[in-house]
C-alpha positions in Angstrom: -49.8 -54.1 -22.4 -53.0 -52.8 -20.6 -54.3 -49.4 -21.2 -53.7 -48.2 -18.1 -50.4 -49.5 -18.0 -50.1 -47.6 -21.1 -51.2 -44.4 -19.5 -48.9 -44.4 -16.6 -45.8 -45.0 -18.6 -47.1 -42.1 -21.0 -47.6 -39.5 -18.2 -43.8 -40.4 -17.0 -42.6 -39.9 -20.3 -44.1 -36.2 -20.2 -43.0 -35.8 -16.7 -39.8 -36.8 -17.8 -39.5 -34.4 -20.8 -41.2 -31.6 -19.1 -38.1 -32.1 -16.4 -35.7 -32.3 -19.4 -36.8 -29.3 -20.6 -36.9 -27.1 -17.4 -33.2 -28.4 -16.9 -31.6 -27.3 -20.0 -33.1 -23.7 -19.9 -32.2 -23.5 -16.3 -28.5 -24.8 -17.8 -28.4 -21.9 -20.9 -29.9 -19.3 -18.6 -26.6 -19.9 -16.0 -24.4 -19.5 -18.4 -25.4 -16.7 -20.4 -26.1 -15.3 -17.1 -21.7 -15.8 -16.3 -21.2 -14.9 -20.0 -22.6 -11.6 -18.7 -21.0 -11.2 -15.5 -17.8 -11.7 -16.8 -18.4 -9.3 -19.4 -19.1 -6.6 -17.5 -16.1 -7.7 -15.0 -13.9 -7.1 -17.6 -15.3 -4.3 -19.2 -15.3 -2.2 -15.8 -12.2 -3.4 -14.7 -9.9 -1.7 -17.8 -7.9 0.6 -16.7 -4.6 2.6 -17.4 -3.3 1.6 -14.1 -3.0 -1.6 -11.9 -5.7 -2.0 -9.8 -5.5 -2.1 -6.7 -8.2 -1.6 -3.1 -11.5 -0.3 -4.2 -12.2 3.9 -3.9 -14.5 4.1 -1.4 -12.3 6.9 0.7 -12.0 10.6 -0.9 -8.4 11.6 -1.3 -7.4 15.3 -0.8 -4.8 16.7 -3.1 -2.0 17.3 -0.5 0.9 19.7 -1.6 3.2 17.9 0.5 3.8 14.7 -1.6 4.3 17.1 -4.8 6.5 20.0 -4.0 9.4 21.4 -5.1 12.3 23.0 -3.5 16.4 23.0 -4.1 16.9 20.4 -1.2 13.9 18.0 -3.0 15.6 18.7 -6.6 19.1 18.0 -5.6 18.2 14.4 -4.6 15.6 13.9 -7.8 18.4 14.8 -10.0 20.3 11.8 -8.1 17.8 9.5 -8.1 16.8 10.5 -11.8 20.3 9.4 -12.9 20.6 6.0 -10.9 18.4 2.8 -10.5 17.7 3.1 -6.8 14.1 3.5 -7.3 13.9 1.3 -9.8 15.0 -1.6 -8.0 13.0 -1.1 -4.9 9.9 -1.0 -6.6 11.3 -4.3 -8.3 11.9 -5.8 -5.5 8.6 -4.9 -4.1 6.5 -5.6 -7.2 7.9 -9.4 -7.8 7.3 -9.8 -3.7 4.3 -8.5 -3.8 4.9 -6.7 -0.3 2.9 -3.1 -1.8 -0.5 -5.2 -2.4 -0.3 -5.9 1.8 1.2 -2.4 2.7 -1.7 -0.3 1.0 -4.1 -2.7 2.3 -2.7 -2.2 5.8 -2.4 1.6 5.7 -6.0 1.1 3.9 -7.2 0.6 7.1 -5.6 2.8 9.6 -6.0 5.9 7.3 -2.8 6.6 6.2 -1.7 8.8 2.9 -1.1 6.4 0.7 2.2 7.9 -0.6 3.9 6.5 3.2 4.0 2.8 2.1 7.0 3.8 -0.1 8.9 4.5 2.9 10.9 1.3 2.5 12.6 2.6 -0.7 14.3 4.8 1.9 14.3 3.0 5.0 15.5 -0.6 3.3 15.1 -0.6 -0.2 12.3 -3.2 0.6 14.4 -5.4 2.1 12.6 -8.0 5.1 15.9 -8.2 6.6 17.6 -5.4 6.4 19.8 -4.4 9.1 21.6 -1.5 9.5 23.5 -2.6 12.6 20.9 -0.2 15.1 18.0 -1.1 13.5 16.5 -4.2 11.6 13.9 -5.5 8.7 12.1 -3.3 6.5 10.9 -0.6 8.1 14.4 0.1 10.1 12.9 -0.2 13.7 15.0 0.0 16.6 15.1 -2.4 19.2 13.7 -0.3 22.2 10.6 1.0 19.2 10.0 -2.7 18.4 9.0 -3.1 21.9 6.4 -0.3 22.0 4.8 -1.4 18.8 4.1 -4.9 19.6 7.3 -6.6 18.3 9.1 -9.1 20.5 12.5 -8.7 20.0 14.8 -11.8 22.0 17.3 -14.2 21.6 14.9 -16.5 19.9 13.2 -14.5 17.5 13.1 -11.5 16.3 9.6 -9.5 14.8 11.4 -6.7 13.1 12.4 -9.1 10.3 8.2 -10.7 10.0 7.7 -8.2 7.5 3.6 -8.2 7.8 4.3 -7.7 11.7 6.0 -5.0 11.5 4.0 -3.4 9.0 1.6 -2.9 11.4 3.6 -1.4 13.6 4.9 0.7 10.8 1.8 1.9 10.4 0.6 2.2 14.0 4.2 4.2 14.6 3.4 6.7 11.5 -0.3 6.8 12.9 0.6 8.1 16.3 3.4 10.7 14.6 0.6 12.0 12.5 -1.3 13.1 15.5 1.8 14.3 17.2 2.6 16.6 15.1 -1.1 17.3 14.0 -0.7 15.9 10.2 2.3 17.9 8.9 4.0 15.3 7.1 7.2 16.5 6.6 7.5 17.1 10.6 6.1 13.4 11.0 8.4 11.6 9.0 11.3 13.2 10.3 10.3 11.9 13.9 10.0 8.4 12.3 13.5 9.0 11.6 15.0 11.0 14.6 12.8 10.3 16.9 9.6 12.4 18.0 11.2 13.8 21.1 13.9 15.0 19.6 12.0 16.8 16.9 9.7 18.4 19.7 12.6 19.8 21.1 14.0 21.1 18.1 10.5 22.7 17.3 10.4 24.2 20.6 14.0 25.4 20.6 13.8 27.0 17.5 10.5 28.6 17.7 9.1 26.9 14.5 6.9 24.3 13.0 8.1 24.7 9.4 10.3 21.7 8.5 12.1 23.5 5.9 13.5 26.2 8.3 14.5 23.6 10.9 18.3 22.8 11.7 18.7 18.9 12.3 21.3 16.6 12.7 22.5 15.5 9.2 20.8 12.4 8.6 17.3 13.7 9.5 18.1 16.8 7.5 18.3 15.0 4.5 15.6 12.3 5.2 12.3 14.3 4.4 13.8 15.5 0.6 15.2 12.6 0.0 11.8 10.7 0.7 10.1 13.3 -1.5 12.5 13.2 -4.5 11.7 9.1 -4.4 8.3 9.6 -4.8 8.5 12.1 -7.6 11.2 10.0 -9.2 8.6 6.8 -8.9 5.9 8.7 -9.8 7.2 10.5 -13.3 9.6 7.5 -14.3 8.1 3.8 -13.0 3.9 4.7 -12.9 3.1 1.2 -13.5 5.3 0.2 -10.8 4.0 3.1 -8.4 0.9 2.7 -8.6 0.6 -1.4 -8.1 -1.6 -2.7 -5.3 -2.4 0.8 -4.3 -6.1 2.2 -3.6 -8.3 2.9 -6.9 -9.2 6.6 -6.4 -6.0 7.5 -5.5 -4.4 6.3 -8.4 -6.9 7.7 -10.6 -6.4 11.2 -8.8 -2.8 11.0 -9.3 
């Protein structure tokens, strides 16, 4: 072999090593470099509760989710001694339908505590029907409409859960500004209807909910809402709190 010959094939070799070389470290420093992503991964994401949409929004203790009065007790005392609660958040939990309605109410702004609504309304039930209204957030027919669900002899939204979570959430949206974020007179429009609870308010002279005098069912709807949550809250926390935004678990 000639000596230039030589040469070449000796300057390829260190090329070649050189390349080698640069490869492997490039190879270690990736994976120490996931080794440390994942670390931290899991080290910042143990917690006591599931987790759920990041914290970016501030959450306001509200003394509406939390209170306590006779009409709330009666219906905690029920719940306490039953499985009611327990199965809804069952139901929910191997469905998976919480992760999607706190991400939904995420976004329009809702309290958080409103996407356990369907414990009430349907026991989380897609196709629930209660003979007036259908799916899981109970919506009648002519409500449907006005929230974007087509309702026919083909198809009907109300039972498309997702769908009509939206419109669920729309629906509450539009009760919260109607009756200027008091909950409790909210909710009972979402049951009775928001002109009828304007016309109760008006006739009676009176914006607290707890003085009101309603028709039966909508009576009992707002305590017996409340008393789910506590129940939830104090019995099934794991189950409460699943899918649910960050810092409003934490604050909880």
């Amino acid at each position: 072999m000639s000596s230039a010959r030589r040469n070449i094939l000796l300057r390829n070799f260190d090329y070649t090593s050189l390349l080698l070389n640069h490869l492997c470290r490039k190879q270690i420093y990736i994976k120490y470099h996931w080794l440390l992503l994942v670390s931290v991964l899991i080290f910042t994401g143990c917690s006591t509760k599931p987790s759920g949409l990041p914290g970016s929004r501030q959450y306001k203790k509200s003394g509406v989710w939390e209170q306590s009065n006779s009409r709330i007790n009666k219906y905690v005392n029920v719940y306490t001694k039953n499985k009611h609660v327990k199965t809804c958040l069952d139901h929910a939990t191997s469905s998976r339908y919480l992760y999607y309605i706190h991400r939904v109410f995420y976004q329009y702004k809702l309290p958080p505590e409103l996407a356990y609504l369907p414990i009430l309304e349907s026991c989380f039930d897609s196709k629930a029907d209660s003979g007036h209204a259908r799916g899981m957030w109970q919506f009648t027919k002519a409500t449907a409409g006005d929230y974007g669900l087509d309702v026919n002899w083909l198809s009907d939204d109300r039972l498309n859960w997702r769908k009509a979570t939206h419109s669920a959430a729309r629906y509450l949206k539009i009760l919260g500004k109607r009756f200027n974020n008091n909950w409790e007179l909210a909710l009972a429009g979402y049951n009775g209807g928001p002109n009828y609870m304007a016309r109760q308010i008006k006739s009676q002279g009176t914006r607290n909910f707890w003085k009101l005098k309603l028709r039966k069912e909508t009576h009992e709807y707002v305590p017996k809402f409340l008393a789910m949550l506590k129940v939830a809250r104090s019995r099934y926390p794991k189950l409460y709190y699943q899918g649910s935004p960050r810092a409003w678990a934490r604050s909880g």
